[in-house]
Each structure stands twice: as structure tokens, then as C-alpha cells.
C-alpha positions as a printed Julia matrix, in Angstrom:
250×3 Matrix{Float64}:
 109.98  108.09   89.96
 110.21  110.74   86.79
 109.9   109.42   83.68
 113.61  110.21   82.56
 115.5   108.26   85.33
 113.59  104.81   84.48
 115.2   102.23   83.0
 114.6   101.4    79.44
 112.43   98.31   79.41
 110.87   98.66   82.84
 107.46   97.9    83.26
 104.87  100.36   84.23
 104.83  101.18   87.54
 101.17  102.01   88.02
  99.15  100.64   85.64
  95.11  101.66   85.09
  93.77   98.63   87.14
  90.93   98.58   89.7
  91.97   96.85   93.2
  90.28   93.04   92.02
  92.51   93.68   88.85
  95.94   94.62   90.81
  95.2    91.47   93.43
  94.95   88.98   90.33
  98.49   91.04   88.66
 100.07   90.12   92.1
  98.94   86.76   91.93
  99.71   85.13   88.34
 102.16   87.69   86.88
 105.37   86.08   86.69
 108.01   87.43   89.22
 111.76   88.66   88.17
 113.64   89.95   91.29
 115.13   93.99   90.09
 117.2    93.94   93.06
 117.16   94.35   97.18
 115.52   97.74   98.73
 118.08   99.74  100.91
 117.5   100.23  104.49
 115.49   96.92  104.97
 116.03   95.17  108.34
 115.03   91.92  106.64
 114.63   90.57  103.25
 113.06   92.85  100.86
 112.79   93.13   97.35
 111.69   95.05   94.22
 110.44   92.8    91.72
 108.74   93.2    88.41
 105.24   91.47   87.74
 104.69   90.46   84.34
 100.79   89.21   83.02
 101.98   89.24   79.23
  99.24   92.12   78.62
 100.2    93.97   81.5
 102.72   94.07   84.11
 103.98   96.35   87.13
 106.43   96.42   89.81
 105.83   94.86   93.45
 107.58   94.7    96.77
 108.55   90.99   97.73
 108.9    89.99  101.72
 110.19   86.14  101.43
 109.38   84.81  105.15
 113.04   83.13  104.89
 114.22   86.58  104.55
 112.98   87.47  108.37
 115.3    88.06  111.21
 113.85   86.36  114.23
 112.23   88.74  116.69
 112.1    87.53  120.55
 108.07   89.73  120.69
 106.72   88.62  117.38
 106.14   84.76  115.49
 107.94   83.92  112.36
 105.88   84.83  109.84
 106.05   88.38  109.99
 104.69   88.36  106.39
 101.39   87.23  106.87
 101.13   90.65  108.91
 101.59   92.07  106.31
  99.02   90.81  104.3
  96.29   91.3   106.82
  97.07   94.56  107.54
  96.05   94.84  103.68
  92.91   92.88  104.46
  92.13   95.31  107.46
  92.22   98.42  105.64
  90.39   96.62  102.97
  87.42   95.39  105.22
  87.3    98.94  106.87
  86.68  100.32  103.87
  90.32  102.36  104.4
  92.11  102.39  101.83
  95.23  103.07  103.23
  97.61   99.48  102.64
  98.31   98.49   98.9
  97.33   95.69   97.56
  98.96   92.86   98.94
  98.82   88.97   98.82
 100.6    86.03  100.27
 102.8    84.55   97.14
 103.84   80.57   97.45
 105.88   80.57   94.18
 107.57   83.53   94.39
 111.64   83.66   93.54
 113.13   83.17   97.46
 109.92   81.23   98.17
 106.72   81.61  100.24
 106.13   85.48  101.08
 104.05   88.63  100.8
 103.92   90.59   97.58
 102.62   94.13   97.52
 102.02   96.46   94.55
 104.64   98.83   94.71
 103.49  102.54   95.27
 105.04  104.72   92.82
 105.42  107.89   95.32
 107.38  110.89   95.79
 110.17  109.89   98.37
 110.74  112.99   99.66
 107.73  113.29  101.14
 106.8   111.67  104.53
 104.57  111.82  107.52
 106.71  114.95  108.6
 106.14  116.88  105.41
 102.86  115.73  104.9
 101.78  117.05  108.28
 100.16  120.25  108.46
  99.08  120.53  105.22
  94.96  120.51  105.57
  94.3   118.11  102.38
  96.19  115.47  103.82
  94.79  115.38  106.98
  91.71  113.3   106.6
  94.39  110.62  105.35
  96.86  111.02  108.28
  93.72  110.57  110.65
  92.45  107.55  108.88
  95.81  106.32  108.91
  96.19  106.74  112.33
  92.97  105.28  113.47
  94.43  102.28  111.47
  97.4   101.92  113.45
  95.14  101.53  116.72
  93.04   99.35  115.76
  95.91   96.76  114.16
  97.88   97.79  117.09
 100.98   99.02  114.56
 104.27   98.34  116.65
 106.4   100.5   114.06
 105.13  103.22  112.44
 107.84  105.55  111.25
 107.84  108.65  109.42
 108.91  107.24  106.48
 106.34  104.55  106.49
 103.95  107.01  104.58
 104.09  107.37  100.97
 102.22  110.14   98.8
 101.47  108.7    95.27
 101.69  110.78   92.05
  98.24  110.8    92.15
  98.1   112.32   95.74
  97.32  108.74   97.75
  98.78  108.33  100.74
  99.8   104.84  101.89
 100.95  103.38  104.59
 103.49  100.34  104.31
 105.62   98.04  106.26
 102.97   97.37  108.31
 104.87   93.49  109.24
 104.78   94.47  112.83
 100.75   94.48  113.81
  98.32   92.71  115.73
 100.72   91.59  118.83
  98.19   90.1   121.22
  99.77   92.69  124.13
  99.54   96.36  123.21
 102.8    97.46  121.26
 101.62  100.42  119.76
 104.67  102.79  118.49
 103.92  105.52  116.6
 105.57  108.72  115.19
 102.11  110.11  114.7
 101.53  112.04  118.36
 100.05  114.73  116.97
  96.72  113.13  116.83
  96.85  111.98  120.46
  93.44  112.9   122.34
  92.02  114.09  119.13
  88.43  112.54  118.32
  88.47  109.88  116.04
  86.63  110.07  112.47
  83.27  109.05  112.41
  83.58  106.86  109.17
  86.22  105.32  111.62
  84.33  104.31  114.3
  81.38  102.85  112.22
  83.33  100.94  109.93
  85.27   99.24  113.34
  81.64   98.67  114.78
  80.95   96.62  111.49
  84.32   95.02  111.41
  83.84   94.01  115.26
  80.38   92.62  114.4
  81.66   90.84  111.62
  85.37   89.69  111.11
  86.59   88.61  108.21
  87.66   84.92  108.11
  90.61   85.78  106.74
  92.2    87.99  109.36
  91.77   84.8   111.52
  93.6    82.44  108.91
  96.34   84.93  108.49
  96.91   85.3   112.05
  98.03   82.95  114.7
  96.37   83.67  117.52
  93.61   85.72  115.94
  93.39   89.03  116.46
  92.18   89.9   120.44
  93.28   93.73  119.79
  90.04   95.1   117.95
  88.04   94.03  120.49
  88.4    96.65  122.61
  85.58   98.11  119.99
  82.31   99.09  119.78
  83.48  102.43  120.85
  81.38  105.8   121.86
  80.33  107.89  118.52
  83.07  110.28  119.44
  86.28  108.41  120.31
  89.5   110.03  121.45
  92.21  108.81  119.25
  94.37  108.23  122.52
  91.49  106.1   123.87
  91.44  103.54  121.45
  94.98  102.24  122.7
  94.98  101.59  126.69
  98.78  101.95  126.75
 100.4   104.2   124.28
 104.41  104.62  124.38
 106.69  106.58  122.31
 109.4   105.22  120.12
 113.21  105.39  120.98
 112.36  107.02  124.14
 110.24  109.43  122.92
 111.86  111.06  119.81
 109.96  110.55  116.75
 111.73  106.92  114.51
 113.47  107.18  111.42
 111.54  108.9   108.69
């Protein structure tokens, strides 16, 4: 967001802090709710984080907030969170910082640093341009392997430092294969190599918290090891197109 159309008094959006120093902002800065984000099929919020020294703004999901979904648990919020924790033990980058929050305003819920980005960008505009696609790969090898159920256009967010993100990732790790994806145009391309070592080392080793978070644990990234050279389209043994095959809301 430019400088000018920021409220007087709002806290820094993005802060100088390292990822250890954002996860301990998210999880003993005091939370004021700014107001509800539009276009939200359940509860979601903008909040500001406040350390005393330091303080930023954060996207609040309050699990009482969730509309009940016949495929997917309540709880859609610790999905959220370990898609974080996926990308993090990957070595990705690609999910902010994000933390399940007990004493947070509406009560228990995720809380994820809010990515100060350019909002009319998207995966459509980002596409095609050759700097971004070592991201948009990543990012879709991601989406495989945590077996992303709702991955829109709009669901990836550029920074003002040239970052790109991907968020609302509440809908991952179904124990039956729901991939949906806007991202088709790396079908049958070969996954990255940093990829498919960092899910060989995931697979040989998964984090203990993905298991807490989860309930079953996670059955979808075993379908790793993989070859060296992986089609993307491999990775998923049944891939189908969202809203009958047009690309989702950006």
C-alpha cells in the first residue's frame, strides 16, 4: 500500500525482522482487530500487532469464524499454519509467517504476517514474466506436495520487495487427492531440482509438527521419493481443473 493512502498512526507494515523475529511479533504482540477483509468466505481479519518496540499488521483466521465444509474437518486453521511449516521445512519460502494464536480477539486461530503487496498483481500477471518463474514453479511444486484444494489466481501476492507468496492455503493436505489449481501452465513440466531434494529430505524426515497440526497426518507426501527429474503433472495422480475447467477467481 503507498505511503500516502495509510492511515495516520498505523503501524509498519513490514518491519526489518528476520523470520525467528516475525514468528515471536505474531506471537506476544498484542492484537487490535482494523477491521474484516472483503471477499472472505469465512472469518477473516486485518489486525495490528503491537510488541511496544515494534509492531506490524497480521491476517487473523478465528476457527469460530469457519463455515463448515462437508470434505474438510473443522479446523481449517491449523491448515493454515502447516502449510507455513511445509514451506518452512522445504526450505520454500513461499507461505508467510504464520502461527496458531490461543488469545487472539475472536479466540483460538491462525495469525499470519500480513504481506504488504501490490494487489494488482496476480498469478495471471505474474505469468510470463521470466524473473518470476522460478517462484511460480516452486510455488507450484508446493501445491502438489500439500495437495492445495484452492489455489486461485489471486492467491499470489508480489511484495514491494519482489517476494512472491502464496496465501490462503486453509484448504491442504485432504487425505484423498483434491488438488485445484489455476496454475496449468506448469502441467507436465519437470519439476525443480531443489524441489525434489528438499521433498526427499522432508519424506525422510517429517517434522513433528505437521503431524500435531494435522488430524490424520499427512498420507499425501508420501507419494515421494520421486525420480531426479519429476514431471510436475506426476506428482499428483489425479489432477482436475477448477469450476469445470476455467481458471478460479483471481
Amino acid at each position: 500500500m503507498p505511503e500516502d493512502e495509510r492511515s495516520p498512526g498505523a503501524p509498519d507494515l513490514t518491519p526489518d525482522l528476520d523470520e525467528a523475529q516475525w514468528l515471536e511479533l505474531l506471537a506476544v504482540g498484542s492484537l487490535e482487530v482494523r477491521g474484516r477483509m472483503p471477499w472472505s468466505s469465512n472469518g477473516t481479519f486485518l489486525v495490528a500487532v503491537d510488541a511496544g518496540d515494534v509492531g506490524a499488521q497480521a491476517i487473523y483466521k478465528p476457527e469460530q469464524g469457519e463455515r463448515p465444509l462437508w470434505d474438510f474437518p473443522e479446523g481449517i486453521y491449523r491448515r493454515e499454519v502447516a502449510a507455513y511449516e511445509l514451506s518452512r521445512a522445504l526450505g520454500f519460502g513461499v507461505v508467510p509467517e504464520t502461527i496458531v494464536r490461543d488469545d487472539a480477539p475472536f479466540g483460538t486461530g491462525s495469525l499470519q504476517r500480513f504481506v504488504d503487496a501490490d494487489f494488482a498483481e496476480h498469478y495471471f500477471t505474474l505469468l510470463g514474466v521470466p524473473e518470476h518463474d522460478p517462484a511460480l514453479r516452486r510455488i507450484a511444486a508446493f501445491d502438489l506436495l500439500a495437495n492445495n484444494a484452492d489455489r486461485k489466481g489471486g492467491h499470489l501476492l508480489k511484495d514491494q520487495r519482489g517476494h512472491i507468496w502464496g496465501i490462503d492455503n486453509g484448504l491442504c493436505f485432504h487425505e484423498d487427492d483434491k488438488l485445484r489449481t489455476v496454475m496449468w501452465d506448469y502441467a507436465g513440466e519437470q519439476v525443480p531440482d531443489e524441489a525434489v531434494a528438499a521433498a526427499r529430505t522432508l519424506v525422510a524426515s517429517l517434522p513433528e509438527v505437521l503431524t500435531e497440526l494435522l488430524d490424520p497426518p499427512p498420507r499425501r507426501i508420501a507419494v515421494l521419493p520421486l525420480p531426479r527429474r519429476t514431471p510436475l503433472a506426476s506428482m499428483a495422480p489425479r489432477v482436475t481443473p477448477t469450476q469445470g475447467g476455467c481458471p478460479a477467481g483471481r
